[in-house]
C-alpha positions as CSV (number, residue, x, y, z in Angstrom):
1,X,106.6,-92.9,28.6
2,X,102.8,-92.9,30.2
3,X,102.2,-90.0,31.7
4,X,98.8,-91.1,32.9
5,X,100.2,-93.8,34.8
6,X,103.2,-91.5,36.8
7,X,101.2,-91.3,39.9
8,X,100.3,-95.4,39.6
9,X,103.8,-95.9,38.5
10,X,105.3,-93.2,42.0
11,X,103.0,-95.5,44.1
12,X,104.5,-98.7,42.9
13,X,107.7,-97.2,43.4
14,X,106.9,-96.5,46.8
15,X,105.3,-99.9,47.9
16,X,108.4,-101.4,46.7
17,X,110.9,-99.8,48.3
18,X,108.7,-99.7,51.7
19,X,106.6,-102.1,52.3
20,X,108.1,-104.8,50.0
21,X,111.9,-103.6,50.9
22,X,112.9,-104.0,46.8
23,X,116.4,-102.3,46.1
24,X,114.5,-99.0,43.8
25,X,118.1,-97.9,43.3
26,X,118.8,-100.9,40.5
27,X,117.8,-100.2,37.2
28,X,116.2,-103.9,36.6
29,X,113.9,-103.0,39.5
30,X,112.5,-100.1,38.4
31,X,112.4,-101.7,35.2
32,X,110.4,-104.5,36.4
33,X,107.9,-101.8,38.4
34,X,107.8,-100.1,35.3
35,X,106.7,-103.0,32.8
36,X,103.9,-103.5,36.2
37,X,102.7,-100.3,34.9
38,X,101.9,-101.4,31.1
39,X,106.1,-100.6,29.6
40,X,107.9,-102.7,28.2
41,X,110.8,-103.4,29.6
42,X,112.4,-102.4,26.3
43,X,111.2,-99.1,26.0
44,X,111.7,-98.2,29.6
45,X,115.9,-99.1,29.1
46,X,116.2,-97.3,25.8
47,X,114.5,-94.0,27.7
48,X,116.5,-94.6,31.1
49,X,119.6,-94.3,29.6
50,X,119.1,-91.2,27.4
51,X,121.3,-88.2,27.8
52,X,117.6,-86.1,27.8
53,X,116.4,-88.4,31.0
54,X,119.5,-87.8,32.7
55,X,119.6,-84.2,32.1
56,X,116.2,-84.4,33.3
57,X,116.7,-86.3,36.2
58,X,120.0,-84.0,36.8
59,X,117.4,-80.8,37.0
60,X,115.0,-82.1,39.4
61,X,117.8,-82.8,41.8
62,X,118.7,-79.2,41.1
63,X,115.5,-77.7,41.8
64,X,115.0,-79.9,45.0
65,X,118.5,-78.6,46.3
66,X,117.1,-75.0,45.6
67,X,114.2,-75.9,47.6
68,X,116.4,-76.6,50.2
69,X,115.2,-80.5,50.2
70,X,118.1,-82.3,51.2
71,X,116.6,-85.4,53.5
72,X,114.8,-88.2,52.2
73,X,111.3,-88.3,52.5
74,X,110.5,-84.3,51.9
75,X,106.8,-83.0,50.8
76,X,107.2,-80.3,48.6
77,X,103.7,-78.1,47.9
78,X,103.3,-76.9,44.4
79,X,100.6,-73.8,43.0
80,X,101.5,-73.1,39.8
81,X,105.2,-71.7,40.4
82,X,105.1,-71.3,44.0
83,X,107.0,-73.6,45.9
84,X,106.9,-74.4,49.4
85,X,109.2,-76.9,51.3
86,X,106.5,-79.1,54.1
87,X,109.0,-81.2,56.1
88,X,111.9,-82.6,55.3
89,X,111.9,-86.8,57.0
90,X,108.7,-88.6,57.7
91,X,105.7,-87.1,58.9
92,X,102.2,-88.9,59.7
93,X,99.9,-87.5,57.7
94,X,97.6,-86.4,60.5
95,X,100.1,-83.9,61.8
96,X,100.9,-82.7,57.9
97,X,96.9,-82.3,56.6
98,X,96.3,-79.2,58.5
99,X,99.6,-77.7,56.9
100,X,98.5,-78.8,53.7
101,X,94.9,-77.2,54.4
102,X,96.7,-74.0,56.0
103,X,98.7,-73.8,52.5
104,X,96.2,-74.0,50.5
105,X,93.5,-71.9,52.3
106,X,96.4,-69.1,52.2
107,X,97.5,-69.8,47.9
């Protein structure tokens, strides 16, 4: 609905659900985050609902399950088509950067 705002709107999203310990799983939730981030509460249920955001939704779980993501948090590196699974569960930063740098030194 705002692509500009998808990282803004993934960060809110986060804070929530971590630091603020909001329940991200209910729809009025992510419906409130989402009206934070300049849509209207209207427009975000109309979309939310839709048989293309739920086939949507429905492929990205796919492609994470062929990624072999299947624990909550996983950091997934993307080049153009190329793939690569980081770490599946939380990592510090600190101990993920020089994978990160390694990854993209060698793409």
């Amino acid at each position: 609905l705002k692509p500009e705002a998808a990282f803004d709107f993934l960060h809110a999203l986060h804070e929530a659900f971590y630091a603020l310990g909001r329940d991200i799983t209910r729809i009025d939730e992510l419906a409130s985050i989402a009206r934070e981030q300049g849509v209207t509460k209207a427009d975000f249920m109309a979309h939310f609902g839709s048989s293309a955001m739920r086939d949507a939704t429905e492929a990205d779980f796919a492609s994470a399950r062929a990624l072999g993501v299947d624990a909550f948090p996983a950091v997934v590196l993307q080049q153009g088509e190329q793939h690569s699974l980081l770490t599946l569960g939380y990592q510090p930063f600190n101990r993920l950067q020089p994978q990160i740098r390694r990854w993209l030194e060698a793409g």
